[in-house]
N, C-alpha and C positions, 0 to 999 in steps of 0.2 A: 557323153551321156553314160550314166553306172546305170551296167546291168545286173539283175538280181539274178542269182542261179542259186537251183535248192537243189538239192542232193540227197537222196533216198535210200536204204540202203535195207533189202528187204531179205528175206530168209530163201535159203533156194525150194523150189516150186515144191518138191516131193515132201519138205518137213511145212510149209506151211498146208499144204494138203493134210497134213494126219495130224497138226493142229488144230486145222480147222473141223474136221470129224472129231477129235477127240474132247472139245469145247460142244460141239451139236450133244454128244453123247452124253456128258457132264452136266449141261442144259438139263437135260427130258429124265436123267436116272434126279438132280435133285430139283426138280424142279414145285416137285409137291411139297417141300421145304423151305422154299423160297420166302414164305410168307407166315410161315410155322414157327410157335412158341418151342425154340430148342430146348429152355429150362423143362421140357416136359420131359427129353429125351437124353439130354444132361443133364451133369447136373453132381450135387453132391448126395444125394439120396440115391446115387447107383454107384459109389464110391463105396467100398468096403471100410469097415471103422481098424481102426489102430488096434496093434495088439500090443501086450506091456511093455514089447522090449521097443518099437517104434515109441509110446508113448515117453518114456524114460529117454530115448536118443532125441528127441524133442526141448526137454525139459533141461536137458546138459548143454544141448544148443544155446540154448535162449540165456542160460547162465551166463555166458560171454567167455572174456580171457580169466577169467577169475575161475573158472574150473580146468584150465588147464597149468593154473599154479603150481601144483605139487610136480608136475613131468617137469617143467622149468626150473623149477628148485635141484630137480634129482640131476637134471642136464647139466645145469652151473656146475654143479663137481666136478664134472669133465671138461672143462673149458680152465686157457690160460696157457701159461705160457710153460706151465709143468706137468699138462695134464697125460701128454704122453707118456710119463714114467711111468705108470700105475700098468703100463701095456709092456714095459720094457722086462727083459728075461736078464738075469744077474750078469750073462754071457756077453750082452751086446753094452753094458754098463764097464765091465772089465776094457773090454775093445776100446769106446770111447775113454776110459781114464787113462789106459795103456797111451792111446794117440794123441790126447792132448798131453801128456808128461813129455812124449818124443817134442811136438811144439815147443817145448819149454824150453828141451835142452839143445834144438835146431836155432831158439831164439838165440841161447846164452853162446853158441858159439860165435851164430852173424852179432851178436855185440861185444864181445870179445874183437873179432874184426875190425869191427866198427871203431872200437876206440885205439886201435895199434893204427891204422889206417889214418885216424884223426890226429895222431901222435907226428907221422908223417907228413902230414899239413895235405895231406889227399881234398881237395875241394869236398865242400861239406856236401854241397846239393847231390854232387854223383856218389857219395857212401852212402848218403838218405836213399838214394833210388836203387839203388844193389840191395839194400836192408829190405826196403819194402816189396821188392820183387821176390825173394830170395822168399822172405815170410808168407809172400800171397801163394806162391808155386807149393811150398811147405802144405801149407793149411790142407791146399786145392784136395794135393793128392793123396792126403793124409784121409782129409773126411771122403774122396772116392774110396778108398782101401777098407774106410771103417763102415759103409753102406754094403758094400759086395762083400765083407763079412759077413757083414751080421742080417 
């Protein structure tokens, strides 16, 4: 035979105690309310009117995305893949051309290598993976050096 169990799970005595006073109180303070035309006592005719600059911040709203055109236009300038130059200091430009020339000339010596090595008959996969390790570590430490520059 299934038996039904209901389970209750009630607030402790002292908070329903001062909810239930505090609903009695709520009761009798709106009580004369209860059945009362609130439009009498709200309402928009106890709402203060708009002043220009409210009225105007309204009228820019309801325009839509079409008034925020011109900031988006001005924004686009600053966006892409070169918009950071325009922030860069001639200083920190010297540094990066400085750092990438040394890449060049770190590239031309591991291929220099590369091709004595190949000469050699050095298996090709293990000069490819000295070349491109040699290049990564290059790069790595090169652009840390040109950040803590500049």
């Amino acid at each position: 035979m299934a038996e039904l169990v209901q389970q209750q799970v009630l607030p402790a005595p002292f908070i329903e105690a001062g909810g239930k006073t505090f609903l009695d109180m709520l009761t009798s303070a709106v009580g004369q309310y209860g059945s009362a035309d609130l439009s009498k006592i709200f309402g928009p005719q106890f709402i203060a009117g708009q002043d220009p600059l409210q009225a105007q911040a309204q009228t820019l709203a309801t325009q839509g995305i079409g008034a925020y055109k011109p900031f988006l236009q001005a924004a686009a300038a600053s966006t892409g893949p070169g918009a950071y130059k325009q922030f860069m200091s001639p200083y920190q430009q010297d540094v990066i051309d400085t750092t990438i020339a040394d890449f060049d000339v770190q590239a031309q010596k591991v291929h220099k290598v590369y091709q004595q090595q190949q000469l050699q008959q050095v298996p090709l996969v293990v000069v490819e993976k000295v070349y491109k390790e040699q290049s990564i570590r290059h790069q790595a430490t090169g652009t840390e050096q040109v950040f803590k520059l500049s």
